[in-house]
C-alpha positions in Angstrom: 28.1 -23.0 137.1 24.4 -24.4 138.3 24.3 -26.7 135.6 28.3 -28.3 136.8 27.4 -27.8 140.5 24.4 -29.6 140.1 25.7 -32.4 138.3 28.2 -33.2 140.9 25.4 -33.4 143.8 23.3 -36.3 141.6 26.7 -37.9 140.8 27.2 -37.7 144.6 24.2 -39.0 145.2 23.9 -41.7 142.7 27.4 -43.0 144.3 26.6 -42.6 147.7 24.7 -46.1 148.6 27.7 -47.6 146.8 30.2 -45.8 149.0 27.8 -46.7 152.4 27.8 -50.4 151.0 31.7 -50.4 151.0 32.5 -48.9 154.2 30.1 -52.0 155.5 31.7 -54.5 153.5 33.5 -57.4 155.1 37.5 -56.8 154.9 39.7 -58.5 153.1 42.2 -60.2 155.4 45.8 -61.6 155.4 45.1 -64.5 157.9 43.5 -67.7 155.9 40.9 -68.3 158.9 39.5 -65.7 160.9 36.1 -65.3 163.0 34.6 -61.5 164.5 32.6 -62.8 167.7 30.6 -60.7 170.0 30.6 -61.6 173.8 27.3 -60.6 175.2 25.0 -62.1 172.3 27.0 -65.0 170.9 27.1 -63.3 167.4 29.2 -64.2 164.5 29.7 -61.2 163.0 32.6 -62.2 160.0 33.0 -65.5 159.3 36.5 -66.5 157.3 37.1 -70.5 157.3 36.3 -69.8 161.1 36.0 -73.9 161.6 38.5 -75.0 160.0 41.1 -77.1 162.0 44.2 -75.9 161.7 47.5 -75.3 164.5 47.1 -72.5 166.6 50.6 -71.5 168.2 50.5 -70.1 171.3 47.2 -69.0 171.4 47.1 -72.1 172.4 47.9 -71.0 176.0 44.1 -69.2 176.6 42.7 -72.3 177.1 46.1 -73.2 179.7 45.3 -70.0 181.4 41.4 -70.7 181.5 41.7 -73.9 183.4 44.5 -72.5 185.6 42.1 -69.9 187.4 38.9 -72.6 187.2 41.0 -74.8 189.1 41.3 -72.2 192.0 44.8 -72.9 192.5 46.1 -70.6 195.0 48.0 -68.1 192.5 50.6 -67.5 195.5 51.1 -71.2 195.8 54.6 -71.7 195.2 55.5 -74.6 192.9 59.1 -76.7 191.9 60.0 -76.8 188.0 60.0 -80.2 187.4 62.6 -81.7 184.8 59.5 -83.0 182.1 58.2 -78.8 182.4 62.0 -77.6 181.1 63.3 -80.1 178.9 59.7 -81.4 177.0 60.0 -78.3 175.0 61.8 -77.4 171.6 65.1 -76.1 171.6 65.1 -72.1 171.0 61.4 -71.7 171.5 60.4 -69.1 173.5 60.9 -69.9 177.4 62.0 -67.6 180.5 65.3 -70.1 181.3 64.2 -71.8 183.7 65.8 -74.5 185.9 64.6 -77.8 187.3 64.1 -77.5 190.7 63.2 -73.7 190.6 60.7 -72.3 193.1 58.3 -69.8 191.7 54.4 -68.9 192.1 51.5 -69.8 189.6 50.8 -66.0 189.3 54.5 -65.5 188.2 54.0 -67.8 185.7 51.0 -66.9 184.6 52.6 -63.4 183.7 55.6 -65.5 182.1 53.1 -67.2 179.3 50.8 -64.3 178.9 53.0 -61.8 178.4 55.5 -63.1 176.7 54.4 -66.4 176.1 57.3 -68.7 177.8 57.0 -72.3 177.2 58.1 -73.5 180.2 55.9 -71.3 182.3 53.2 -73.2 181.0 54.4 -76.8 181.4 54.7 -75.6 184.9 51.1 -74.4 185.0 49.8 -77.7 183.5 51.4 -79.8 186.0 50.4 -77.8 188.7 47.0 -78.0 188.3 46.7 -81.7 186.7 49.7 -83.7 187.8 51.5 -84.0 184.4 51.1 -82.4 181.1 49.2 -85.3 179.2 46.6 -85.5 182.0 46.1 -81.3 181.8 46.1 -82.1 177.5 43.5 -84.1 178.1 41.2 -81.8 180.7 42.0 -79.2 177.8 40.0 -81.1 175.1 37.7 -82.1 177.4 37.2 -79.0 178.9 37.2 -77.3 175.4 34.3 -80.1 174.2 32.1 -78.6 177.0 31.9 -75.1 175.9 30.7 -76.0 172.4 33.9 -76.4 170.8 33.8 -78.3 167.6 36.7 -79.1 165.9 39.7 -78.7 168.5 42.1 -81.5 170.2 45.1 -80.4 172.6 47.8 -82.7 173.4 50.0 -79.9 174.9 49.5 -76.7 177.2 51.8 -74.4 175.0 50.8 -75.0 171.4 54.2 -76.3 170.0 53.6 -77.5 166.8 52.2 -81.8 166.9 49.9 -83.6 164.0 47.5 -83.6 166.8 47.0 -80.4 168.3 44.6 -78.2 166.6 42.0 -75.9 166.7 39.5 -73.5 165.2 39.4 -69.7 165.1 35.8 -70.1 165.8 36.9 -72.3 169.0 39.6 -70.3 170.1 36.6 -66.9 170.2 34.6 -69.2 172.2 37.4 -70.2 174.8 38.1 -66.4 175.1 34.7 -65.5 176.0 35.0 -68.0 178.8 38.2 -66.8 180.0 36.6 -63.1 180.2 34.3 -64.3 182.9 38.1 -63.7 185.3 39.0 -60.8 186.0 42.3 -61.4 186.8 43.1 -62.8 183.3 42.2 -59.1 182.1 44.6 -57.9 184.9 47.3 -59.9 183.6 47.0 -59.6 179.6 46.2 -56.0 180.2 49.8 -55.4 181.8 52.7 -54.1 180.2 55.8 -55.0 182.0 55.9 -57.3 184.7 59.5 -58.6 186.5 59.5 -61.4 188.7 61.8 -61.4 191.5 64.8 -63.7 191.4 64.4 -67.4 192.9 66.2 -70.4 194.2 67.9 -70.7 191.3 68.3 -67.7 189.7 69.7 -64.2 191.4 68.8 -61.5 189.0 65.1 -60.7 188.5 63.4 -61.5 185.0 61.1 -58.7 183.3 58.0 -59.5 181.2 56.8 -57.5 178.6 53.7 -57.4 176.8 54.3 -58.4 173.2 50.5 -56.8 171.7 51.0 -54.4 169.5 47.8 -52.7 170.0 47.9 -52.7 173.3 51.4 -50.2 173.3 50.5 -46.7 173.0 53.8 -46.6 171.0 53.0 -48.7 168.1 51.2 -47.6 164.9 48.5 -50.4 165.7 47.6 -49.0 169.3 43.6 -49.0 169.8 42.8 -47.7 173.2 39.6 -50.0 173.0 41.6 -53.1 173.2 41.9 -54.6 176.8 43.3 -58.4 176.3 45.3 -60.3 173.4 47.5 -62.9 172.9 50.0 -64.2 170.1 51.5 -66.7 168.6 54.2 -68.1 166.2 55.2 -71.4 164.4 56.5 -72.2 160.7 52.8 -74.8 160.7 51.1 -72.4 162.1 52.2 -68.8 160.9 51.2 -65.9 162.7 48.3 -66.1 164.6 46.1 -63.8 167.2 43.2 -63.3 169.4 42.2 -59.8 170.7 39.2 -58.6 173.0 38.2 -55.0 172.5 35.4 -53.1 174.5 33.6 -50.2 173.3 30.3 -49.2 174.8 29.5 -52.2 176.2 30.2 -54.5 173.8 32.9 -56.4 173.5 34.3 -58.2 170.6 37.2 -60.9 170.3 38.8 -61.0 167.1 40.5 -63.9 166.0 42.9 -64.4 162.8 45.2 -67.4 161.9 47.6 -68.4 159.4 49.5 -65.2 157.8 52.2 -65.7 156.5 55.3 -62.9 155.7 55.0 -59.5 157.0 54.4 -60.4 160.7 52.2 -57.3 161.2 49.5 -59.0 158.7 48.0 -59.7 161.7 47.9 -56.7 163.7 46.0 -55.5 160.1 43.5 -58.0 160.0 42.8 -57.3 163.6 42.0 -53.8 163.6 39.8 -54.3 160.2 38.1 -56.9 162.0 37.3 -54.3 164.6 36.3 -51.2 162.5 34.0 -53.3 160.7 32.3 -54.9 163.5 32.1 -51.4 165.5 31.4 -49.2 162.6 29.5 -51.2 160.4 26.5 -52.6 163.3 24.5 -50.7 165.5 23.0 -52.0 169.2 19.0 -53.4 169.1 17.0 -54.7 171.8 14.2 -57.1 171.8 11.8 -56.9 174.7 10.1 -59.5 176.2 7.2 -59.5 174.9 8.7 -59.7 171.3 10.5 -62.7 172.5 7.1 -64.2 173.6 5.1 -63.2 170.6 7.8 -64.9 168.2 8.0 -67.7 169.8 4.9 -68.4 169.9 4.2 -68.3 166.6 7.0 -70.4 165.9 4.8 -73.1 168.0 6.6 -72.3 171.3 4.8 -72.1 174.4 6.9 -69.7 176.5 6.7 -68.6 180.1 6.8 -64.5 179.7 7.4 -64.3 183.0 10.9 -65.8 182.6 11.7 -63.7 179.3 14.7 -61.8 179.4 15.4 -58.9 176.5 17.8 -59.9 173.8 20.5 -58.0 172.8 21.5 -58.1 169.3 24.2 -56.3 167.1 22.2 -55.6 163.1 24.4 -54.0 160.1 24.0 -50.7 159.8 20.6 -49.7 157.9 19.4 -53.6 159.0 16.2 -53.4 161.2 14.7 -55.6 163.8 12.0 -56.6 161.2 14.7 -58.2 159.3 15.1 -61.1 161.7 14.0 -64.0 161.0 12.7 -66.4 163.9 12.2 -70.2 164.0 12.1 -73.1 166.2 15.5 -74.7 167.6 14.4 -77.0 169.8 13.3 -75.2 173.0 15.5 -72.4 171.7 14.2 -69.5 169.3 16.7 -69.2 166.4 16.9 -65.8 165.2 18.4 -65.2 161.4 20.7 -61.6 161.9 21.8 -61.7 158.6 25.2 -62.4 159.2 26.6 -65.7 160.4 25.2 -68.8 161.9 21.8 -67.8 163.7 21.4 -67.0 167.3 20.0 -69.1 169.4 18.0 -67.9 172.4 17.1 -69.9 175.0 12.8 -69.8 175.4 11.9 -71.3 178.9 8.6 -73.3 178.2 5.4 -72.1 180.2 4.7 -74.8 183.4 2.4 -77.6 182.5 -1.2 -76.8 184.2 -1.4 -78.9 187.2 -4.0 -80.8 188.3 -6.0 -81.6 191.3 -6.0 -85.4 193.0 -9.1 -86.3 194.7 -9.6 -88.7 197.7 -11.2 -91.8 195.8 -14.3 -92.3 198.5 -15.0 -88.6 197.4 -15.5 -89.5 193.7 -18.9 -89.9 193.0 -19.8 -92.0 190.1 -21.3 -90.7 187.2 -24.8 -91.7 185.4 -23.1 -93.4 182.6 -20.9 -95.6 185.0 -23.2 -95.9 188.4 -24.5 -99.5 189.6 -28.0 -100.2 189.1 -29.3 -102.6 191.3 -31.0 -106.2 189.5 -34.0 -105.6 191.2 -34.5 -102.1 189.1 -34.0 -103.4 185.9 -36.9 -106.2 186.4 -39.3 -103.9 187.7 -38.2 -101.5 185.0 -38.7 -104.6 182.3 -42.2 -105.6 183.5 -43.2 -101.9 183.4 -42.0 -101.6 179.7 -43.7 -105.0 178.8 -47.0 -104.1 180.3 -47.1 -101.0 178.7 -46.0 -102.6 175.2 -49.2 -105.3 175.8 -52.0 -102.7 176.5 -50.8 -100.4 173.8 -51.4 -103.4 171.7 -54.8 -104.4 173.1 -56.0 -100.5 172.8 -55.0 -100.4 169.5 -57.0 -103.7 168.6 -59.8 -102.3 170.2 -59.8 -99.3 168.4 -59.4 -101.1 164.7 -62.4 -103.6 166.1 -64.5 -100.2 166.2 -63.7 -99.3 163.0 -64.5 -102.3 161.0 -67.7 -102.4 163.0 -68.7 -99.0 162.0 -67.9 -99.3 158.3 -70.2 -102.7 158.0 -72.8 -101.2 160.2 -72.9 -98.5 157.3 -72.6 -100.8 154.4 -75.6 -102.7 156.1 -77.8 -99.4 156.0 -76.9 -98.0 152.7 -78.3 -101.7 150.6 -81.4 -101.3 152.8 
């Protein structure tokens, strides 16, 4: 029984790292593009085609509802439904009905394409803000361009299939970050139901309701973590997602794209994507001064002063002295392991300054003073004189000689 018992524990053992090492491992997802991004450090922590350009849906509508609140538009600021913001859009897509020449408020329609992701709402939005929908297109890719986006072009505010409206899953995490920054877009996706009174033109309130499954404390998908999403549908597009979660402190958006059939596929990938990046990567800080020291000898020349500790999520088992540093630029590039490298912004030390003197203070220097003419032919007949009586003593002195030696000569024949 020993012998069996012990048996089992080696085999345990022997299997064990290979068990750790699976729990770790990436998932395999139904969405063809899909990116794991972590707000506070700027980590890409799964990369799956995460840049490549493909339609997005209604996702789409983040980026309507990011430049809606930068705008500051009043959000009780009521607003007429034009005819363009009804009839621009495709026939039995998703809308709220209604009617040109309705009266409602941006914040009601705000609710309308969060929640459950009207059409119209959002043509209204755009022209609200920007006039008409092509100019509020064109603020989207521009504005989209500015936050580092790299591969996405909008030519409308609801993300109706068009040739030329695409995006990146990558792109969309990096519009969501930015969109985190307001508080009342949490306020809003966070909400389950919302009903909007009736209007002008229409006498019988409208109710909204939340359409993310893991948001509803009913559905088989619910995580209680999860505090923002929104979705999106079209035959070019397939299903398609983007999710925040918050757990600890950190905060991850999840993005998936591009499943196809069962329409939950992406309800799946979305809480993989989560319980690999929350279970599979543990919290590190680096100080300051580690900052400082690894910049340096990447031939930086920080200012620790300005230094600000790093936060950085590593795999599980994965140390700091894993990373890898290098030069960026004037940023430190850090190698996590996983995905592109971080980039951390090194402020460079002050350049040493340097005091300006008044010029009638500067004295000149030996090498570089004025001597006067007068000096130098003094100076030259001095040299000369010398030069001639070393010569005349010298003559004198071999004179003496040559008189001494004949002088003995002389004596010796005698």
């Amino acid at each position: 029984m020993k012998r069996i018992f012990g048996l089992l524990l080696a085999l345990a053992l022997c299997l064990y790292p290979a068990l750790a090492a699976q729990e770790s491992a990436p998932p395999v997802l139904f969405g063809k593009e899909a990116v794991l991004y972590c707000a506070e450090t700027g980590q890409v922590l799964l990369d799956h085609n995460m840049d490549v350009p493909v339609p997005p849906a209604s996702v789409t509508k983040l980026m309507t509802a990011l430049l809606v609140l930068e705008s500051g538009i009043d959000q009780s600021q009521m607003v007429t439904v034009s005819h363009d913001a009804v009839y621009t859009i495709e026939r039995g897509s998703t809308h709220i009905a209604l009617n040109e020449g309705e009266q409602v408020t941006v914040e009601q329609m705000l609710y309308a394409m969060l929640l459950t992701s009207a059409n119209d709402a959002a043509n209204v939005l755009a022209e609200a803000v920007d006039g008409t929908q092509a100019a509020f297109a064109a603020h989207m890719t521009e504005r989209a361009r500015q936050l580092g986006c790299r591969n996405t072009h909008f030519v409308n505010a609801h993300g109706l299939d068009d040739p030329d409206h695409y995006t990146t899953a990558y792109d969309l995490a990096r519009i969501t970050c930015e969109l985190l920054k307001h508080d009342v877009f949490l306020t809003i996706a966070g909400t389950q139901h919302y009903t909007m009174p009736a209007t002008n033109k229409q006498d019988q309130p409208r109710t909204f309701s939340s359409k993310q499954s893991l948001m509803d404390p009913d559905s088989a998908f619910y995580d209680p973590s999860v505090i923002a999403g929104k979705n999106g549908y079209t035959s070019q597009a397939g299903y398609t997602l983007v999710t925040v979660a918050r757990r600890q402190g950190i905060t991850l958006i999840a993005v998936t794209l591009g499943s196809t059939g069962n329409k939950d596929a992406k309800n799946r990938d979305t809480a993989a994507l989560f319980d690999y990046g929350y279970n599979g990567f543990t919290v590190h800080t680096l100080d300051a001064g580690t900052l400082a020291q690894q910049a340096r000898a990447a031939g930086l020349q920080p200012d620790d002063g300005a230094l600000q500790p790093v936060t950085v999520l590593l795999q599980d088992g994965q140390g700091v002295d894993s990373l890898r540093f290098a030069a960026s630029g004037d940023s430190l590039s850090i190698e996590t392991g996983v995905g592109p490298p971080l980039q951390v912004e090194i402020p460079p030390a002050a350049a040493p300054t340097t005091a300006v003197q008044d010029p009638s203070d500067v004295q000149p220097s030996p090498a570089t003073a004025k001597i006067p003419v007068s000096w130098i032919l003094v100076g030259g007949g001095c040299v000369a004189l010398a030069m001639a009586g070393g010569y005349f003593v010298l003559r004198l002195v071999r004179i003496h000689r040559r008189r001494t030696q004949l002088r003995k000569l002389w004596q010796h024949k005698r």
